[in-house]
VOGU-3710 file (C-alpha; in Angstrom, 3 decimals, decimal comma):
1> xxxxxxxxxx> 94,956/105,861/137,674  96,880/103,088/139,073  94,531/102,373/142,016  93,128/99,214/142,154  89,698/98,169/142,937  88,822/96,243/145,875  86,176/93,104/146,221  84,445/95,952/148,319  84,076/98,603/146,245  83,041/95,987/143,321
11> xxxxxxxxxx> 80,487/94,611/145,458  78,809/97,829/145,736  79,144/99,158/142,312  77,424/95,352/141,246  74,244/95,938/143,687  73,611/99,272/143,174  70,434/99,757/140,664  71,055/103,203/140,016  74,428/101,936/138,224  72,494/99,383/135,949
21> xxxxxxxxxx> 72,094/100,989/133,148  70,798/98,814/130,394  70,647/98,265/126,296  68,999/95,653/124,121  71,257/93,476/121,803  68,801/92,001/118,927  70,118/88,863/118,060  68,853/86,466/115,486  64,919/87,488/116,007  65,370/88,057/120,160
31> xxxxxxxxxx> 66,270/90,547/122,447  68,760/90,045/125,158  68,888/92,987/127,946  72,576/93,726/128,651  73,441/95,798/131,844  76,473/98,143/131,197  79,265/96,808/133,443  80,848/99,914/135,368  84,043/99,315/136,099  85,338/97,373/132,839
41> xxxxxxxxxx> 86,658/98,465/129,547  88,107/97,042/126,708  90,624/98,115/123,745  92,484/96,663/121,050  95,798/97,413/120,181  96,650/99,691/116,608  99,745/97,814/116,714  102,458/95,840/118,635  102,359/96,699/122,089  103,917/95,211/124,640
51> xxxxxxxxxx> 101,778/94,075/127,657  104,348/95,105/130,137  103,423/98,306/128,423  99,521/97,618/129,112  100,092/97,733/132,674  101,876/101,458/132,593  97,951/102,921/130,757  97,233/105,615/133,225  93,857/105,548/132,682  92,815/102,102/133,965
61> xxxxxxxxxx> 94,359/99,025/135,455  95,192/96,390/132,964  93,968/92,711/134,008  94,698/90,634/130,952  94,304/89,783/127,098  90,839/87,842/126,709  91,523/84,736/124,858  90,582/84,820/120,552  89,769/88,186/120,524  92,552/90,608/120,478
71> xxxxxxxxxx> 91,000/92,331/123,685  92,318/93,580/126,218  90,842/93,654/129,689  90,888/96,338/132,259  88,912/97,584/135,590  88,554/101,110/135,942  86,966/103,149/138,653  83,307/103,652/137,657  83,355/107,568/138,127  86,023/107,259/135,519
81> xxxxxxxxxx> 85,064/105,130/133,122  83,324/107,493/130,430  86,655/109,783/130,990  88,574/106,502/130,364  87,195/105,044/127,402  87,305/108,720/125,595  90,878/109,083/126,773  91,333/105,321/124,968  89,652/106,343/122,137  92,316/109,908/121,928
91> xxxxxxxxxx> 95,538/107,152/121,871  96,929/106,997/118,862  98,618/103,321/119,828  95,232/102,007/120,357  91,881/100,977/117,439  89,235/100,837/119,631  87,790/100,864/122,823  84,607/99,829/124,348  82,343/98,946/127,337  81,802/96,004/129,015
101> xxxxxxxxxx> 78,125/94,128/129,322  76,738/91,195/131,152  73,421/89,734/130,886  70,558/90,930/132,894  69,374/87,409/133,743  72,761/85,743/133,984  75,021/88,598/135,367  77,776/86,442/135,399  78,319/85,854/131,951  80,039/89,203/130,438
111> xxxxxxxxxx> 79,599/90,415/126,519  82,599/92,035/125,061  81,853/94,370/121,846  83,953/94,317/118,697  84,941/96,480/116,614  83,222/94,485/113,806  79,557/94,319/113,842  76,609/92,894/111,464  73,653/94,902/111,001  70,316/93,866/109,533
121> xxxxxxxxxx> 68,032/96,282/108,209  63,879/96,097/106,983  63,459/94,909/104,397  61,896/98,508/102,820  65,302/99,926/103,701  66,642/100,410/100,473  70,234/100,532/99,510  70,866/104,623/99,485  69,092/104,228/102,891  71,689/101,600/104,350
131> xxxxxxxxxx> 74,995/104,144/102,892  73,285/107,397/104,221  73,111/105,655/107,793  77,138/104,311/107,111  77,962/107,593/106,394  75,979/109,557/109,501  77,869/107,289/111,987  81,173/106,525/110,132  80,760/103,083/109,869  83,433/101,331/107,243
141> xxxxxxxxxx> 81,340/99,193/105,370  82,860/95,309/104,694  80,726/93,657/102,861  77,097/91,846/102,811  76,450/88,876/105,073  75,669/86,252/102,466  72,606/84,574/103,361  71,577/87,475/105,942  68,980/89,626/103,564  69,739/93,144/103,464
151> xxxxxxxxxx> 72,573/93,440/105,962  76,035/94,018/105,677  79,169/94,014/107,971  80,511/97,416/109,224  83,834/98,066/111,102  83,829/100,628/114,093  86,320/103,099/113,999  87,836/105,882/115,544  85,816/108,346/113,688  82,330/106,065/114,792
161> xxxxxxxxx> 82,602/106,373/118,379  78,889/105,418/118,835  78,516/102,731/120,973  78,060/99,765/118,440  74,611/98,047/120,306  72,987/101,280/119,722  74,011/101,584/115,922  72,684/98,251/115,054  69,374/99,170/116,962
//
């Protein structure tokens, strides 16, 4: 899919309410409403890949490498982006894949997921507790988050395709 999207078709995909579809990102104590954007995706790279190579992806158009993160940025037609990010997930080249999210009340501001994420659980969740839910969405545990009670860092594979905002809530 090599097509690019125009300021047109953007425009319409960014108004339309039936295309907002939303999640809640609990972060220390609040909750912050993120909106699902729909026609951005990100991966990172298994390996060394050349970007002229990013632009040859079938799948989506690449835009460019967001700065500190080892993302990489691309706009995808909205129809296509569930197709897209599975088809991301399939390439053996690439470690993981993602949506993109911008704030409800600030729509301008984007959220870009990692493949690294902190989850905090009750403090009546016990420790068997935390490794049976590791294990039911093949999360990689890292380690505790010192001075975070009861949570612990997971990595987000290719075996836990589970979109990360909904494991942590």
């Amino acid at each position: 899919m090599s097509d690019s999207l125009n300021s047109s078709d953007l425009q319409k995909i960014t108004n339309d309410p039936v295309n907002s579809v939303g999640v809640v990102l609990q972060r220390g104590g609040e909750e912050l409403i993120l909106e699902k954007v729909l026609y951005l995706s990100t991966i990172r790279l298994a390996a060394e890949f050349p970007s002229e190579q990013l632009s040859n992806i079938a799948w989506g158009v690449w835009q460019y490498t967001i700065p500190k993160t080892q993302l990489e940025l691309f706009t995808i037609k909205p129809e296509q982006l569930e197709t897209a990010i599975s088809q991301a997930w399939d390439d053996k080249n690439l470690a993981f894949a993602s949506h993109v999210y911008k704030f409800k009340n600030n729509p301008g501001t984007y959220v870009y997921l990692s493949d690294q994420v902190t989850i905090q659980f009750a403090t009546w969740v016990d420790r068997e507790k935390i490794k049976s839910i590791s294990t039911t969405f093949k999360l990689v545990e890292n380690k505790p988050i010192l001075g975070l009670a009861n949570s612990i860092g997971v990595f987000v594979n290719k075996q836990a395709r589970e979109n990360p905002i909904r494991i942590t809530n």
